[in-house]
Each structure stands twice: as structure tokens, then as C-alpha cells.
C-alpha beads as a LAMMPS data file, in Angstrom:
LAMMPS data file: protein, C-alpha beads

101 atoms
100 bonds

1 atom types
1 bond types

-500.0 500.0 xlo xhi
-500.0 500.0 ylo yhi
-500.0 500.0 zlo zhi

Masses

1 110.0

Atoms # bond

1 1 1 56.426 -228.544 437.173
2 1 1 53.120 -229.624 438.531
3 1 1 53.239 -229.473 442.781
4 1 1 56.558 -227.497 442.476
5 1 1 57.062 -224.616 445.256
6 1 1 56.607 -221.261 443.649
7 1 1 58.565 -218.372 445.440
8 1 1 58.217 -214.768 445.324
9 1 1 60.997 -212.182 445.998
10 1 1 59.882 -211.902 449.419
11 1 1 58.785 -215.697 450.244
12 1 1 56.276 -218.689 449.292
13 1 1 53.461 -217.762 447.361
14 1 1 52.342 -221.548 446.963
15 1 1 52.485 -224.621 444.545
16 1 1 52.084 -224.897 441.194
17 1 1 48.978 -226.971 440.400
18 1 1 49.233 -226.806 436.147
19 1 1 51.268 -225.189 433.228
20 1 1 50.317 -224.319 430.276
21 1 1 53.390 -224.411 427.339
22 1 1 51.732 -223.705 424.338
23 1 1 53.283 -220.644 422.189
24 1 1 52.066 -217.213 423.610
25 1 1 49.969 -218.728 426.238
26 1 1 52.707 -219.808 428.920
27 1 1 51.564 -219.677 432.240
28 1 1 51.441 -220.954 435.232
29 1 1 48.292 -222.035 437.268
30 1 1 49.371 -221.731 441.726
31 1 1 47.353 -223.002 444.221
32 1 1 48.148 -219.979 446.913
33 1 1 46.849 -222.224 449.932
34 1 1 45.306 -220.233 452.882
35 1 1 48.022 -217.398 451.573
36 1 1 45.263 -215.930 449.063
37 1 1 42.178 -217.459 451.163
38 1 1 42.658 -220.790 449.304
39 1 1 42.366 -219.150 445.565
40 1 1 44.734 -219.652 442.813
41 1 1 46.761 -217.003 440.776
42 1 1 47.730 -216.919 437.141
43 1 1 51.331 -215.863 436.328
44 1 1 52.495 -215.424 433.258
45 1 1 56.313 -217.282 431.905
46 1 1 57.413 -214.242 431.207
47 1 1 57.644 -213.297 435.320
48 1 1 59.596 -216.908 436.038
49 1 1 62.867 -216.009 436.739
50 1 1 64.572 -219.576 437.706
51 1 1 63.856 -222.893 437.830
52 1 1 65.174 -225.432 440.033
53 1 1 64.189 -228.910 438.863
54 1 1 66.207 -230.218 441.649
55 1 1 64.526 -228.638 444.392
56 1 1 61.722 -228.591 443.059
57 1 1 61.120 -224.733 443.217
58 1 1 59.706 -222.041 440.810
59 1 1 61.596 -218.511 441.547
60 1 1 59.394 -215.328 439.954
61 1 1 60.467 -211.851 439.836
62 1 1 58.039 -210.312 441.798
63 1 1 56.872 -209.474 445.328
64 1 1 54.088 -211.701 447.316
65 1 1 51.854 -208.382 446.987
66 1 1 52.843 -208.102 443.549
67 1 1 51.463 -211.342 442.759
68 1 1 48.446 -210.865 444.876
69 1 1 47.781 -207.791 443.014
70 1 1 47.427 -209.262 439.670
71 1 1 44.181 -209.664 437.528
72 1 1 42.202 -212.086 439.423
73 1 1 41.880 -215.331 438.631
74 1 1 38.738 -217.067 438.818
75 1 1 37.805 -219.897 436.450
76 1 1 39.584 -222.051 433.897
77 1 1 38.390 -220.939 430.945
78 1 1 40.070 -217.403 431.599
79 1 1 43.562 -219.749 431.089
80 1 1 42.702 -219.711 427.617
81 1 1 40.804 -216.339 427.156
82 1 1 43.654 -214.106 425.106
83 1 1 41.715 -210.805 426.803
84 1 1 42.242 -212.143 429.846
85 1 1 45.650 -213.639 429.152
86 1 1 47.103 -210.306 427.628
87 1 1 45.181 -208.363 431.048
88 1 1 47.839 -210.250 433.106
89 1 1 50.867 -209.705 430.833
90 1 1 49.910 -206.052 430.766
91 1 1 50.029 -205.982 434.674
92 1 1 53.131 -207.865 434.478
93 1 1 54.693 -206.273 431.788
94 1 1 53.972 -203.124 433.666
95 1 1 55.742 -204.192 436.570
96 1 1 58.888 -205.014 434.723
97 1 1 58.643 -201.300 433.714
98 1 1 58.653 -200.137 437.153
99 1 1 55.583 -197.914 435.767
100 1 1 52.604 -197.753 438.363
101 1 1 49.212 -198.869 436.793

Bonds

1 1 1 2
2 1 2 3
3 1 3 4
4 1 4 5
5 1 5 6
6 1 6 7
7 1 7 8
8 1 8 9
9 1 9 10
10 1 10 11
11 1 11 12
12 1 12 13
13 1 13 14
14 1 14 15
15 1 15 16
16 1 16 17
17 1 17 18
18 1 18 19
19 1 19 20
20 1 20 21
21 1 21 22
22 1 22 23
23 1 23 24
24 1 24 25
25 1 25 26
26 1 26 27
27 1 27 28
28 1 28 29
29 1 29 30
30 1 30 31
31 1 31 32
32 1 32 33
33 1 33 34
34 1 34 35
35 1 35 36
36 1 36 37
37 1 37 38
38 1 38 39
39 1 39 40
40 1 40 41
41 1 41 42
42 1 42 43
43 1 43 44
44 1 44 45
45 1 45 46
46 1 46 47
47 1 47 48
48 1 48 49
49 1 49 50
50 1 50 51
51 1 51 52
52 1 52 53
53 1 53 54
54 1 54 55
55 1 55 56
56 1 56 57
57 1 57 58
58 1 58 59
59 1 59 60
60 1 60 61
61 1 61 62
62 1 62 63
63 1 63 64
64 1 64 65
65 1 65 66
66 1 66 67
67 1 67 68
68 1 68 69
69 1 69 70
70 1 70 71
71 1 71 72
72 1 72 73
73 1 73 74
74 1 74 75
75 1 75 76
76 1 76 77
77 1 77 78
78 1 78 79
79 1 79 80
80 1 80 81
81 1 81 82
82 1 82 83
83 1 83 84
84 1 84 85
85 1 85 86
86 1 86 87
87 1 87 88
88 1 88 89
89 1 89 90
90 1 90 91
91 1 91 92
92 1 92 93
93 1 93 94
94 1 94 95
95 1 95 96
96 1 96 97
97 1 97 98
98 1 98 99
99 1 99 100
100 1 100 101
């Protein structure tokens, strides 16, 4: 899925630059371009809602803001940090809830 397009509910939040698909640590690493001032953000599998091999596009469940508003993502080693790891699928998971943090 590497360079795929990710989209947001709402529009492009950028490409994906790495996965990770080992067991309880599925993610997804997006480069967010000039979007996020040129950082990347970490979303969990778990928020992918379609995947079109075809076109090349990754849909998630969740607004631009949404996204933006996640745990931030700063280094690589927090990709395979569980506390960090289970901070995002709390935020997430929260989300799906439609709780407020």
C-alpha cells in the first residue's frame, strides 16, 4: 500500500509512506505533505474503512481534523511502542464511540 492516496471523510489527508501488518500492531504510517506542515500521522487498521487496490486509494472513517487530532506522531520507534500504539487506538476507538475525549 506504500505511496497509496489516503482519504478522509472530508478529503486527502496524504500518502501512505509504510504499513505495518504484524498482529495487534496494524497501522499505517502517512506522509500528510504541507497538509500537517510536512509531518506524518499514525492511523491505526482498525480506522481503514476501504481499500481500493485499483485506484490506488486508502478510504478511513474519519474526518481530516479527526486525523489531525490524533496522538502525535513523532519518531519511528513510537510505531512499535505498545503505550504509544494503544494511546492512538484509544483516541480512535473513542471516536468510533462518538464519546468526546
Amino acid at each position: 500500500m506504500t505511496g497509496f492516496t489516503v482519504e478522509a471523510t472530508d478529503g486527502v489527508i496524504g500518502q501512505v509512506d509504510r504499513h505495518v501488518d504484524q498482529p495487534g500492531r496494524q497501522h499505517l504510517v502517512v506522509d500528510t505533505g504541507v497538509w500537517v506542515f510536512g509531518k506524518s500521522v499514525l492511523i491505526p487498521a482498525g480506522a481503514v474503512t476501504r481499500i481500493d487496490r485499483e485506484a490506488g486509494t486508502v478510504t478511513v472513517g474519519h474526518s481530516k481534523d479527526q486525523v489531525k487530532e490524533a496522538p502525535q506522531f513523532t519518531t519511528d520507534s513510537q510505531t512499535t511502542d505498545p503505550a504509544y500504539l494503544n494511546e492512538v487506538g484509544a483516541y480512535y476507538a473513542t471516536l468510533d464511540t462518538g464519546s468526546q475525549l
